[in-house]
Each structure stands twice: as C-alpha cells, then as structure tokens.
C-alpha positions in Angstrom: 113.5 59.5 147.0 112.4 63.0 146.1 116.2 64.3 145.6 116.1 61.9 142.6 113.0 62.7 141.5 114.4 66.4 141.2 117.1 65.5 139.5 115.7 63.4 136.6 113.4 66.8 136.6 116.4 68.9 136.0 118.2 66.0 133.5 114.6 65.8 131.6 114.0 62.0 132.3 110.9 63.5 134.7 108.0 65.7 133.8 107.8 66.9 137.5 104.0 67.6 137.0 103.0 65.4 140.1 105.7 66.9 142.5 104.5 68.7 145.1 107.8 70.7 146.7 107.8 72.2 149.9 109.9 75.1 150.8 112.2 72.9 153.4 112.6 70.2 150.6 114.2 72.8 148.2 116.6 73.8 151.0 117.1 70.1 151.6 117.6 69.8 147.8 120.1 72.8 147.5 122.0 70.9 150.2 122.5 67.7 148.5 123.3 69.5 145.4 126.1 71.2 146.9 127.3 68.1 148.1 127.1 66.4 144.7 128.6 69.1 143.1 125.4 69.0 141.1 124.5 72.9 142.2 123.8 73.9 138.5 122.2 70.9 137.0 120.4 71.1 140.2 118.6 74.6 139.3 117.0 73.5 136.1 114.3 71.9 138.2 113.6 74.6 140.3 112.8 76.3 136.7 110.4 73.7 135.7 108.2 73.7 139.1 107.6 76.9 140.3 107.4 76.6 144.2 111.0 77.2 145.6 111.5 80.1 147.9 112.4 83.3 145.9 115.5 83.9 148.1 117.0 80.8 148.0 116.1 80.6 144.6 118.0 84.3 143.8 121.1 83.0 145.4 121.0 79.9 143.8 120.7 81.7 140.3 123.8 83.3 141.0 126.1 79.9 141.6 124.5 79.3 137.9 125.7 82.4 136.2 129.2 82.1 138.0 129.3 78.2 136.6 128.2 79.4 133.3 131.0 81.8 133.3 133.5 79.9 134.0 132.7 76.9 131.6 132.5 79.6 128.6 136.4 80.2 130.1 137.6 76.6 130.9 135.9 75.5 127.0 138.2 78.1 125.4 141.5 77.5 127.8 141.0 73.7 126.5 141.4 74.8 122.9 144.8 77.1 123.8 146.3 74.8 126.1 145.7 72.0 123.4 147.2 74.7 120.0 150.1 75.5 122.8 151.3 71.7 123.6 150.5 71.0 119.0 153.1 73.8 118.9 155.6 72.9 121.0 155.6 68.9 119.4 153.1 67.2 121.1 149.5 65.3 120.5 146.8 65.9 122.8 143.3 64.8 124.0 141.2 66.7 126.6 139.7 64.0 128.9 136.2 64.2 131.0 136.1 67.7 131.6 135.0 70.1 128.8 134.9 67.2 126.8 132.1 65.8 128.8 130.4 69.4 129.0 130.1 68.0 124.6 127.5 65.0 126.0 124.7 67.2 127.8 121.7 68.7 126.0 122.9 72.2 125.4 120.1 73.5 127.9 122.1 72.4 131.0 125.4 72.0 129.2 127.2 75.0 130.6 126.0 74.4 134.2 128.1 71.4 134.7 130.3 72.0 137.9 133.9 71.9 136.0 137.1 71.1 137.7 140.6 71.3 136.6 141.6 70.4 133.0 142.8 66.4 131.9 145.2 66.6 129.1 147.0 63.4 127.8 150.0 64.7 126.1 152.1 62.3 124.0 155.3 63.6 122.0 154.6 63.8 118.2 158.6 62.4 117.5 158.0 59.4 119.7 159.8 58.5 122.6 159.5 57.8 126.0 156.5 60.1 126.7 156.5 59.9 130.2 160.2 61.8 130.4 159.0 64.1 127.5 156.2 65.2 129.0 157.6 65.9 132.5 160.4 67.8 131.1 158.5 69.8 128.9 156.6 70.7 131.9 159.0 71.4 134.2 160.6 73.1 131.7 157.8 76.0 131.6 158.9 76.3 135.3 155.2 75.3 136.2 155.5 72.8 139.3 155.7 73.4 142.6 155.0 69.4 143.1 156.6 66.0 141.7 155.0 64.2 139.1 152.8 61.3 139.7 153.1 57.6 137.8 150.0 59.1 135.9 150.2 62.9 135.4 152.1 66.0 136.4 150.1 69.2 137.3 151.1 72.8 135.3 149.3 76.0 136.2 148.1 77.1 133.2 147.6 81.0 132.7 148.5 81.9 137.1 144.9 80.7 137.6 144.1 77.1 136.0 145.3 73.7 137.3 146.2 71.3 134.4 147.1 68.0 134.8 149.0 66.7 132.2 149.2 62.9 131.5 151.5 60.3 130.1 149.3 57.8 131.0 145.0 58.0 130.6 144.5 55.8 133.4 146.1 52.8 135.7 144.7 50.3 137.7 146.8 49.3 141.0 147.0 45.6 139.9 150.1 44.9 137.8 148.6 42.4 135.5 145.3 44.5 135.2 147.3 47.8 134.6 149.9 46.4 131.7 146.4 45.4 129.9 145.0 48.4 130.3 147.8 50.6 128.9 147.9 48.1 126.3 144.7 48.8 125.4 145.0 52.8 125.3 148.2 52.7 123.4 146.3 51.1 120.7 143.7 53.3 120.9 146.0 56.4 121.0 146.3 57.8 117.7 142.4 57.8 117.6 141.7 60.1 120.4 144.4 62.4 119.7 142.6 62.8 116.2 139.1 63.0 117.5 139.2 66.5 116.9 135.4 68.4 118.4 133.5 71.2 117.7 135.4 73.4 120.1 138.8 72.5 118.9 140.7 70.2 120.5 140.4 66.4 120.8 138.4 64.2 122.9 138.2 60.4 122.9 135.8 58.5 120.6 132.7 57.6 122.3 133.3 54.1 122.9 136.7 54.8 124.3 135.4 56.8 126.6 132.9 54.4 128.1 135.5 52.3 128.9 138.1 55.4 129.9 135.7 57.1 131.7 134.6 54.1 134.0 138.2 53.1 134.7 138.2 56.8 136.4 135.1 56.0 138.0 136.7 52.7 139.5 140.2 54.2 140.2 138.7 56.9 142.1 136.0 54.7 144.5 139.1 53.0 145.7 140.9 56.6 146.4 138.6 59.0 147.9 135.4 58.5 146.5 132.9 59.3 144.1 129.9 61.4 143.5 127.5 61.9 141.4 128.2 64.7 139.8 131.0 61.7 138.1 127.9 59.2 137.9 125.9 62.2 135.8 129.2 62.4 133.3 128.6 58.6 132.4 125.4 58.9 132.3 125.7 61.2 129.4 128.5 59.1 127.9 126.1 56.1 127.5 123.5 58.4 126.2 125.7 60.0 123.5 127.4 56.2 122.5 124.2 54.6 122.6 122.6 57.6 120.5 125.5 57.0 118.0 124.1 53.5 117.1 127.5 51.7 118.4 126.9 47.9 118.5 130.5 47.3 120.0 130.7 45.1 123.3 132.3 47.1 125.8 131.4 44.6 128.8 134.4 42.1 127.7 136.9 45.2 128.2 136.1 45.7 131.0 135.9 42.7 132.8 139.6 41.6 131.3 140.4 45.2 133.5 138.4 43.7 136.3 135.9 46.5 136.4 133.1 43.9 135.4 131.3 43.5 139.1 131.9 47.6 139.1 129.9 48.2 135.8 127.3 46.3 136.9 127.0 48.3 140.3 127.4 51.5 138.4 124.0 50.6 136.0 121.8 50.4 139.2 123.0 53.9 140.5 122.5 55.3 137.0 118.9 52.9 136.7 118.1 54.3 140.6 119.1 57.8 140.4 118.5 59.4 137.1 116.5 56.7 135.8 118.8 55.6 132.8 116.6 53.4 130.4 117.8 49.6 130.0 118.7 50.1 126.6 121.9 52.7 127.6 123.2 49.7 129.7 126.3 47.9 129.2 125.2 44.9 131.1 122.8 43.5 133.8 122.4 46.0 136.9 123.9 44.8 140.0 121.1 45.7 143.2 123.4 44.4 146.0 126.7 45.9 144.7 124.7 49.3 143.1 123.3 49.7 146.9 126.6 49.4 148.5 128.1 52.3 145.5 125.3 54.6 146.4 125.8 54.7 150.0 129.1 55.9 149.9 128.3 58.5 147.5 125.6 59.7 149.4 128.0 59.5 152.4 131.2 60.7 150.8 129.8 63.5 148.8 132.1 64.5 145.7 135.2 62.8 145.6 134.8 62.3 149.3 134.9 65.7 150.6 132.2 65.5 152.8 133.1 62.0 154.4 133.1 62.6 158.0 134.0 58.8 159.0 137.8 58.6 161.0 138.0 62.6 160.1 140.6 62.6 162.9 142.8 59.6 160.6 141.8 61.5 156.9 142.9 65.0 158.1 145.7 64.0 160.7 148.3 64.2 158.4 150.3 62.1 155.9 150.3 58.6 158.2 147.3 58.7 159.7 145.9 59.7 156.8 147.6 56.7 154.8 145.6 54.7 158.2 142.3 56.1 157.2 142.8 55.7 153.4 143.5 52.0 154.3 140.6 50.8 156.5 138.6 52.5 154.1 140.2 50.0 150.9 139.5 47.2 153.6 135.9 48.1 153.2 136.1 47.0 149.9 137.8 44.0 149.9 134.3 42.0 150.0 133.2 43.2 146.5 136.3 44.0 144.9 139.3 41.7 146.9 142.0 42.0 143.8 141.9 45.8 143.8 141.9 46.0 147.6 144.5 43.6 148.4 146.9 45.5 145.5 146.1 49.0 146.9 148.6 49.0 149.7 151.5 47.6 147.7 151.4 49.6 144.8 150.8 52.8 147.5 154.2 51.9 148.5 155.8 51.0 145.5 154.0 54.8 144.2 156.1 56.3 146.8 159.3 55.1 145.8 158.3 55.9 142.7 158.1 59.3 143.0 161.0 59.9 144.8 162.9 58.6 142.2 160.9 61.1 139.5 160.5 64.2 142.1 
C-alpha cells in the first residue's frame, strides 16, 4: 500500500527513489495522515520526493510549524509541571507524551502530533497515593470532573489538560490488574529517577515497552487505536533495542495477558513501517495483526473517525455504553478474558466513581 510506503519514506525506513506520486495520491495521503494523527511525520516525505502540489503542500507546511510550536511548549510545561508537583511533595514521571517525542530521530522529533500531558504522581512521605494525589489536585481548585480509578485531570496553566495518575495503567481483569500494579510498584522508584535531558523523568526503556503496550491494549478495548500510538512503540523498540537490552519482556506480558496482543502489534509495526525482526519482542501474529490494522484503518486515532453504530456512539451516555459494548463483543474471539471482564468492571468503574466524585 502506497500510504505505507510514504510513511517509512517520512520515518526513513524507505529511500522513496522508486515512488512515483501523483498529485491525487498526495491528497489521498494528507487525508490518511489527518486521520492518523500522523499530519507532521507525514510531511517529511513530501520533502524527500518532490512532486506534491505546491498548494496543498503550503498548507500542509503550516500544520508543521503550528505542531512544531506547540511541542517546543508542551516539552517545557512537562519540566514545570514536574518542579511544581517536586515542590509541593511529590515524585513524578512524564508518560508517552513528550517522553516519547525523546525516542524519534531529532529530524521529525518535534513534528509528533502531541496530546495532553501523563503525569504519574506519587507522594514523596508515602501513603495512600491515590487520596493524596486527588486532594492535592482538587485542592488547586482544578477539576470541573471526578477522578477516575486511574487518573484525575488538572488544567494546567488555563490552557493545558493534565492528567494526573495514581496508577500507570490497569487492566479490566481483577487477577490481571493486581499483577500489573504489582509490577509497576516495583518498578516505581526507577522511573520516578529516570530523570532526561529535558528535565523531568520518564520510564526506563524497558519499562516502557511493557507500559507503553499495556496502553496500547487498554485503549483497543476502549475506543481504539491509531497509528500515530503504533509509531510511538515503534520508536520505543527502536530506542530499547538500540540500548543493547537482552531482558525478556514477552513473559511480562503474557502473565498480563497482552501475549496474543504483542504478537498482533509486531505485524502492524512489520506491515506498516517496516520494523526489522530484530526490534521484535516475539513472533508476528498475521491473522490477529490483520484484524488490529483494520480497525485502525477504520477507527482512525483513538476512534474518532469510526462511523460504525454513530447513532449508538454519539446518542448519549446509554446508547453510547450499547455501542461501546457490541463493539468489546467484537473482540471476544481474539481476546475472550478482556472482553468478558469489560462490562463488569464498567459497572463496578461507575460505582466507583460515585463514591470518589
């Protein structure tokens, strides 16, 4: 598929001498870009063959600059939010994010699409850091919503969404999710230290191959994925790889039952930016990777663009609930534990957070 060729173009992974790019294929190109969230990585190939349409290519140019702009911005709000929360007692590590903006060659580095900021807060004294943190925060006046079992959002500055978490990650099955806090407690004190060039702390490489794919997994069962998310790992395996890490991540993750998901994830990554075998943490997965990477290409980032039972996902809070549901049923055939656990902790989730609102 030409759209991938473009992209390993823009990645570097293609040369993009033999591409021959007609003016409708760059349109078509911009299109699934903007769906991907991939609008700035997206423009680096357009540099390297010169055939796209000088008008489109103008207004393309300036998504780029405003991307750039705003990563220079959300790379220094990391560090402040991060000196703020050391100040006022707490521990921090930014995750995906700016943090990820650290794994890209520095030519595409600052055209990364960014999003809001993932800080995991946990209170220097000790303690319960779930209360701490959710009364710190409410205690800077900042939310207009309740707290969720994994974060709570602040506004940081009128203008930047933060969500703060007491938790990295959780996975909807009880026994799955009380290993995998297990595991990032244990693992705490070295991301919190990890401190990066920019100034705050990020999570050790190999941490965040296995963080970073539990967020891949949590979010396929919520609204989706794209691959502007698929891209981020990418560049994880690259920079852990790169590092000479022997460790075996594949056992971790298949005690958190993301092991059928990993495998699914190396064919998109194989498929779509042509990752070499030697990034992999285990055997590609054609049947399961084909299945992934038609929802993405259906969904769009995070889902947004899904148009399948729009009436259900925008009718409001049940029929929305509907939609979210026959949409978990669709992946009871790869993935039956996850599914089947979705719809009780969803309603266990909501008594939870009346109790914490």
């Amino acid at each position: 598929m030409k759209m991938f060729d473009l992209l390993q173009v823009a990645i570097g992974k293609h040369d993009g001498n033999l591409l021959d790019v007609s003016p409708g294929e760059w349109m078509k190109f911009y299109s699934f870009c903007r769906k991907q969230a991939l609008l700035g990585i997206g423009f680096s190939a357009l540099e390297k063959i010169d055939s796209c349409p000088k008008d489109l290519m103008l207004s393309w140019y300036g998504v780029v600059l405003q991307l750039e702009k705003r990563n220079i911005e959300m790379t220094k709000v990391c560090k402040e939010v991060s000196e703020a929360f050391d100040k006022d007692g707490f521990d921090t590590c930014v995750l995906k994010g700016q943090g990820n903006l650290l794994n890209y060659p520095k030519e595409i580095r600052n055209r990364r699409q960014p999003g809001d900021i993932d800080l995991w807060a946990s209170p220097k004294k000790g303690g319960n850091a779930q209360k701490k943190v959710i009364d710190y925060v409410k205690g800077k006046g900042n939310p207009q919503v309740g707290p969720n079992y994994l974060h709570i959002d602040m506004l940081w500055n009128s203008n930047i969404e933060v969500e703060v978490h007491y938790r990295p990650r959780f996975l909807v099955s009880p026994y799955r999710n009380y290993l995998i806090q297990k595991w990032f407690a244990s693992r705490k004190e070295a991301c919190m230290s990890n401190r990066c060039q920019e100034g705050f702390s990020i999570p050790p490489s190999f941490v965040n191959v296995v963080y970073q794919m539990s967020h891949l997994f949590s979010h396929y069962f919520d609204e989706g994925l794209g691959l502007r998310q698929l891209l981020d790992y990418y560049f994880v395996l690259e920079k852990w790889k790169d590092e000479g890490k022997e460790d075996n991540v594949l056992p971790i993750l298949q005690s958190f039952g993301m092991g059928k998901f990993s495998a699914a994830i190396m064919w998109v990554l194989q498929k779509v930016f042509a990752m070499p075998h030697e990034y992999m943490i285990c055997e590609p997965d054609e049947k399961e990777g084909r299945i992934l990477l038609d929802e993405i290409m259906q969904s769009g980032n995070f889902g947004q663009y899904d148009t399948r039972g729009a009436d259900l996902k925008n009718g409001g809070t049940i029929k929305h609930g509907f939609w979210k549901l026959k949409r978990i049923m669709r992946l009871v055939g790869s993935y039956p534990e996850m599914a089947l656990w979705e719809p009780i902790f969803r309603v266990w989730h909501y008594g939870w957070r009346i109790i914490h609102k």
